[in-house]
C-alpha positions as CSV (number, residue, x, y, z in Angstrom):
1,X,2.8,11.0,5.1
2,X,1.8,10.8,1.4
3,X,4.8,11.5,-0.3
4,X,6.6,9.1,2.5
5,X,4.5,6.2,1.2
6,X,5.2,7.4,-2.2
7,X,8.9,6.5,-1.2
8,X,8.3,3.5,-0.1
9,X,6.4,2.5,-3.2
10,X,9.1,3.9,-5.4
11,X,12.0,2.0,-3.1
12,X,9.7,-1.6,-4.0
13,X,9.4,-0.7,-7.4
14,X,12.7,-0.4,-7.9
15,X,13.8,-3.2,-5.3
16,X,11.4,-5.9,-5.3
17,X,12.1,-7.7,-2.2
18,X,9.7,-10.8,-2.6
19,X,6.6,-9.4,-0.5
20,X,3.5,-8.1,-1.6
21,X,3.4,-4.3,-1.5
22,X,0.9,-4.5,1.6
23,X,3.5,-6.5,3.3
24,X,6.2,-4.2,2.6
25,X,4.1,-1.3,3.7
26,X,3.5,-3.2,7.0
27,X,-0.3,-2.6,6.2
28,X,-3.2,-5.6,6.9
29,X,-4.9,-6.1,3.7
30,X,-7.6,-4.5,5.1
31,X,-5.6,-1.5,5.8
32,X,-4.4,-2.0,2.3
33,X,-7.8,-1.7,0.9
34,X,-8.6,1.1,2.8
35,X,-5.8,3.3,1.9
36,X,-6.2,2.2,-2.2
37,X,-9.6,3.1,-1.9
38,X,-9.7,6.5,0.5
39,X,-5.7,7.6,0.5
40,X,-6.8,9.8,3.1
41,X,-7.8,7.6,5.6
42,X,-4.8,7.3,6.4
43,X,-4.8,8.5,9.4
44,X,-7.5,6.4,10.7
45,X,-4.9,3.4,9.8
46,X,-2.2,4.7,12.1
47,X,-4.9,5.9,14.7
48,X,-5.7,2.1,14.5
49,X,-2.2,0.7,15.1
50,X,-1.6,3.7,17.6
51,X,-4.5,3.0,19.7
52,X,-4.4,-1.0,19.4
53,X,-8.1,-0.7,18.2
54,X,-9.2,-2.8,15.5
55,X,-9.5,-0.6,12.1
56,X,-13.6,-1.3,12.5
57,X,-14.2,0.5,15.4
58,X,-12.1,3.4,14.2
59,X,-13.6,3.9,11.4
60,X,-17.1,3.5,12.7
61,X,-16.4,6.0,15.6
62,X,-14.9,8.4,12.7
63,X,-18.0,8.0,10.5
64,X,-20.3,8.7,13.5
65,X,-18.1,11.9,14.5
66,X,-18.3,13.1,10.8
67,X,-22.0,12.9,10.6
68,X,-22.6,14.7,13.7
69,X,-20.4,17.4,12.3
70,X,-22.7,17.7,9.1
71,X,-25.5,17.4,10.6
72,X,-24.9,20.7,13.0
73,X,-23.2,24.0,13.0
74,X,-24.2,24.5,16.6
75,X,-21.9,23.3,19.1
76,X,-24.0,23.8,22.1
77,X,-26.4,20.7,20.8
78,X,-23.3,18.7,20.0
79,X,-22.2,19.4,24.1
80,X,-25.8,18.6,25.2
81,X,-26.2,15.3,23.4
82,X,-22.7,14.5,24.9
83,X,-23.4,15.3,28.3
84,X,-26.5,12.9,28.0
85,X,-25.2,10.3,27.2
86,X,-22.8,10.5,29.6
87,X,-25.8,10.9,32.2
88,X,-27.1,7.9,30.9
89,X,-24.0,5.6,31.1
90,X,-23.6,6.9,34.8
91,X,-27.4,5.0,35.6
């Protein structure tokens, strides 16, 4: 995906078209940011689009998924944990 972007950058470089690179990309500006900020994230940008979820919530349910993962080794709490709360949503 990198080096595609790459591309793309090169192809507006080279071709300036009148729009902003963001446009061109066919990123928000939020997106935008994102990706100039943490080039890997970005996955969570086509997640976004993909699911029709705002970029928030992704990366908030990505954050929350990462920390769980530091925070234990041991899969068996991570399955326990899950299947309470899903007990809980069912009350």
């Amino acid at each position: 995906m990198t080096d595609e972007i790459d591309d793309f950058i090169d192809r507006w470089h080279e071709q300036p078209v009148g729009l902003a690179l963001h446009d061109y990309l066919g990123m928000s500006r939020e997106e935008f940011g994102l990706w100039l900020d943490q080039p890997d994230m970005l996955p969570l940008i086509i997640a976004s689009r993909k699911l029709n979820k705002s970029l928030n919530l992704i990366a908030n349910d990505n954050l929350q998924e990462m920390r769980l993962a530091a925070r234990t080794d041991d899969s068996g709490k991570v399955k326990r944990l899950q299947a309470w709360l899903q007990r809980r949503a069912a009350l």
